[in-house]
N, C-alpha and C positions, 0 to 999 in steps of 0.2 A: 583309425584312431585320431590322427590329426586333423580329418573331417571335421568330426563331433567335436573336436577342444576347439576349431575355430569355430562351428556353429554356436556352443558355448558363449564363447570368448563375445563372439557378434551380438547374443542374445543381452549379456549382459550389459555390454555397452550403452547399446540402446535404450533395453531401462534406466541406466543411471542418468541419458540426457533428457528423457520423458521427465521425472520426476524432479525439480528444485522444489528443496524443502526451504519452503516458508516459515522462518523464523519471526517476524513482526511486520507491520505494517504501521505505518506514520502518516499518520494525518496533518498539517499543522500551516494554522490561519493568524496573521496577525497586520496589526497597523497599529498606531500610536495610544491609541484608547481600546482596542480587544487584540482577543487572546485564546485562541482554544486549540488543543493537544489533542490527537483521539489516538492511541496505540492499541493495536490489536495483535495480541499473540495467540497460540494455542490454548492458554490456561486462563486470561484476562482479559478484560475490554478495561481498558484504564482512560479517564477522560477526565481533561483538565481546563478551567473557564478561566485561569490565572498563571503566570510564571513560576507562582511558587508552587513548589511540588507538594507539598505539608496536605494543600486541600484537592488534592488526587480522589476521584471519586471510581472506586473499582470495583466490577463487579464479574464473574464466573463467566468463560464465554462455553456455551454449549457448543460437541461438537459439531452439531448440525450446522450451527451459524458459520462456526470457524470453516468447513467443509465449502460455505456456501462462497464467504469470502477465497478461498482458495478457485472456486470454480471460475472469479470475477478475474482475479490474477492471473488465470491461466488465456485470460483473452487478450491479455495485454503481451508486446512486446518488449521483455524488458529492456531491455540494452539498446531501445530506440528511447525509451521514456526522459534521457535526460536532453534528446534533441525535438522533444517534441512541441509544434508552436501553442504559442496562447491563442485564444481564442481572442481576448481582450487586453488592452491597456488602464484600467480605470484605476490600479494599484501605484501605477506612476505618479499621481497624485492625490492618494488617500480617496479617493471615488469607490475606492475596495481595499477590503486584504490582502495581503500578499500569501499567498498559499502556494506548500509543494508536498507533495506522498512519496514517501518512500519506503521501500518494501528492499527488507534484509532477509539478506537468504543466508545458509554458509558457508557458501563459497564468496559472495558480491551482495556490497548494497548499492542497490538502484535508486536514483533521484530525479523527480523528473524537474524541469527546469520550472522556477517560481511562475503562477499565474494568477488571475482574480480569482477569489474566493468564491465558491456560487458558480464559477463560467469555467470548470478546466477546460482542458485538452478533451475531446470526443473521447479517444481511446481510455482516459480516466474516469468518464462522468458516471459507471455504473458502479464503480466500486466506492467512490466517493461518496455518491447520493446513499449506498445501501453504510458505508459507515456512520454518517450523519444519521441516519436512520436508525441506528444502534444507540448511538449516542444519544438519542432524545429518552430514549424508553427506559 
């Protein structure tokens, strides 16, 4: 009997650390003259070209896409993402945006540390290019 309540006990474990549930995803690009927001949740794709919130352009996310972003998150490490380098400096002096993603789970939100807009981190450029890619259509 106390076999099977630890093989149990073990099984469950282990699914619980397979699985973080992806509560949102944060896009967000700016410098002195732009400005854009992309939030991806289960339910929304929310994407914003201004600080003010008023003109929030929101539309239904399907859950193929949502699935699809999840599949991008799961290549990433999170809890390395807020030491991970920039590829670039050109936001040092307005030569770019200053951009960071961050993906909230709920247990932890992950941040990865600010980079050029256009040039992340390797470990981020597929989820980034495929939310941009959300956000135009």
């Amino acid at each position: 009997m106390k076999f099977i309540i630890i093989i149990l006990l073990a099984l469950t474990t282990a699914k619980s650390c397979d699985t973080t549930k992806i509560e949102a995803v944060t896009y967000e690009a700016s410098t002195r003259g732009f400005y854009k927001k992309i939030v991806a949740t289960q339910d929304a794709l929310i994407i914003s070209n201004t600080r003010n919130e008023k003109d929030n352009i929101q539309n239904p996310m399907a859950a193929s896409t949502w699935e699809t972003i999840n599949t991008k998150i799961r290549e990433i490490e999170l809890k390395k993402m807020e030491s991970l380098q920039r590829p670039s400096t050109d936001s040092y002096f307005d030569g770019a945006a200053s951009a960071t993603l961050n993906i909230a789970t709920k247990e932890n939100d992950y941040t990865s540390t600010p980079f050029d807009a256009g040039n992340p981190p390797e470990e981020l450029k597929q989820l980034i290019v495929y939310l941009e890619l959300l956000a135009k259509d």
